[in-house]
C-alpha positions as CSV (number, residue, x, y, z in Angstrom):
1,X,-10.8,30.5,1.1
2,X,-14.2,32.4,1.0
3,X,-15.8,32.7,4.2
4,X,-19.0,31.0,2.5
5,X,-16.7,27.7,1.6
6,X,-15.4,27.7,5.4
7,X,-19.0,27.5,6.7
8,X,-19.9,24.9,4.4
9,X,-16.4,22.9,5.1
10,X,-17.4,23.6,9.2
11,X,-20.9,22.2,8.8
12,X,-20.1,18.9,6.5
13,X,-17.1,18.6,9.7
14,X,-20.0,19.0,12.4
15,X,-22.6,16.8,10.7
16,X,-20.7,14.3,8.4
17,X,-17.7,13.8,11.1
18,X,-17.5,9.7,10.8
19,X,-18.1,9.6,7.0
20,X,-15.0,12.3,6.7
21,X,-13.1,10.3,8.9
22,X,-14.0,7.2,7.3
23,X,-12.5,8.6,3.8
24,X,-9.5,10.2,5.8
25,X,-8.1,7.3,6.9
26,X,-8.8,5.1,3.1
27,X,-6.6,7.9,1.9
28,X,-3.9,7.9,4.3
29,X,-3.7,4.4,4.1
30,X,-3.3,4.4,0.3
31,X,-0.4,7.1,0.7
32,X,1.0,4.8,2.9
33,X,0.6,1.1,0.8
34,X,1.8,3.7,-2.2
35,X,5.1,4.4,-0.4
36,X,5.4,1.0,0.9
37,X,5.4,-0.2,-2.6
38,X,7.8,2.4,-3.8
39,X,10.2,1.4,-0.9
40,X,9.8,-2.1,-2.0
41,X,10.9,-1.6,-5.2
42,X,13.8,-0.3,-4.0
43,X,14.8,-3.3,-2.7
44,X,13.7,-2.9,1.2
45,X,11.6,-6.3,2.6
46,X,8.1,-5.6,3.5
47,X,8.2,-5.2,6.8
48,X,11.0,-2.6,7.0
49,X,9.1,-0.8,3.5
50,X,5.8,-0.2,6.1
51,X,7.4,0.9,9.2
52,X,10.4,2.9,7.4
53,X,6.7,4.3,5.2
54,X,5.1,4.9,8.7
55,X,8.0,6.6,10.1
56,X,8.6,9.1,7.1
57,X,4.6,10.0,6.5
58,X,3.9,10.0,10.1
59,X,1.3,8.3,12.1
60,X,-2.3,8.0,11.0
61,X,-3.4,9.6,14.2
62,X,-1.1,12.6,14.0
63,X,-2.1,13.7,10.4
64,X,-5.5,12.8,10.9
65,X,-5.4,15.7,13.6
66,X,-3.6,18.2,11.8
67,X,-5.6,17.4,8.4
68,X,-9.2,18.2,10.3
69,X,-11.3,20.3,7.8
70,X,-11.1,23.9,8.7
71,X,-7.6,24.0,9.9
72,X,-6.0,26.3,8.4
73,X,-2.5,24.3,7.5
74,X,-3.7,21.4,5.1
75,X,0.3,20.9,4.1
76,X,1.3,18.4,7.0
77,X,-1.5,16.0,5.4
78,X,-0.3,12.8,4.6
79,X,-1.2,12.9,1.0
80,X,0.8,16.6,0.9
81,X,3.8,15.1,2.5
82,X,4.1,12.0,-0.5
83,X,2.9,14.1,-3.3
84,X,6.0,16.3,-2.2
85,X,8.4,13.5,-2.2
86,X,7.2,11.5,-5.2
87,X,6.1,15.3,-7.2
């Protein structure tokens, strides 16, 4: 990554921080309806589909942390963890 796409990553981070967060968690939550689903099909009941999903992706809070824009290890994000498993 260019030092020129860092400081622009940094700066939408600094002065776009709810917005990112905002589209952060619509994506986690898909990867996490997505598996749900996919755990379903498998024959698991709701309920146990979510929190098995949960457990397995990790929490929202947790990824959200270690997916912050301008940390440099992207691959713990929820989306890289399922696109992993389903890839």
């Amino acid at each position: 990554m260019s030092l020129n796409s860092r400081i622009r990553t940094w700066w939408r981070a600094v002065t776009r921080r709810a917005e990112l967060n905002d589209q952060l968690d619509e994506e986690l939550r898909f990867h996490i309806e997505s598996y749900t689903e996919d755990l379903m099909n498998q024959g698991l009941p709701r309920e146990e589909a979510m929190r098995r999903a949960k457990a397995e992706l990790g929490s929202v809070t947790a990824v959200r942390e270690n997916s912050r824009p301008g940390v440099p290890d992207g691959s713990t994000s929820c989306a890289a963890i399922y696109a992993t498993r389903c890839g």
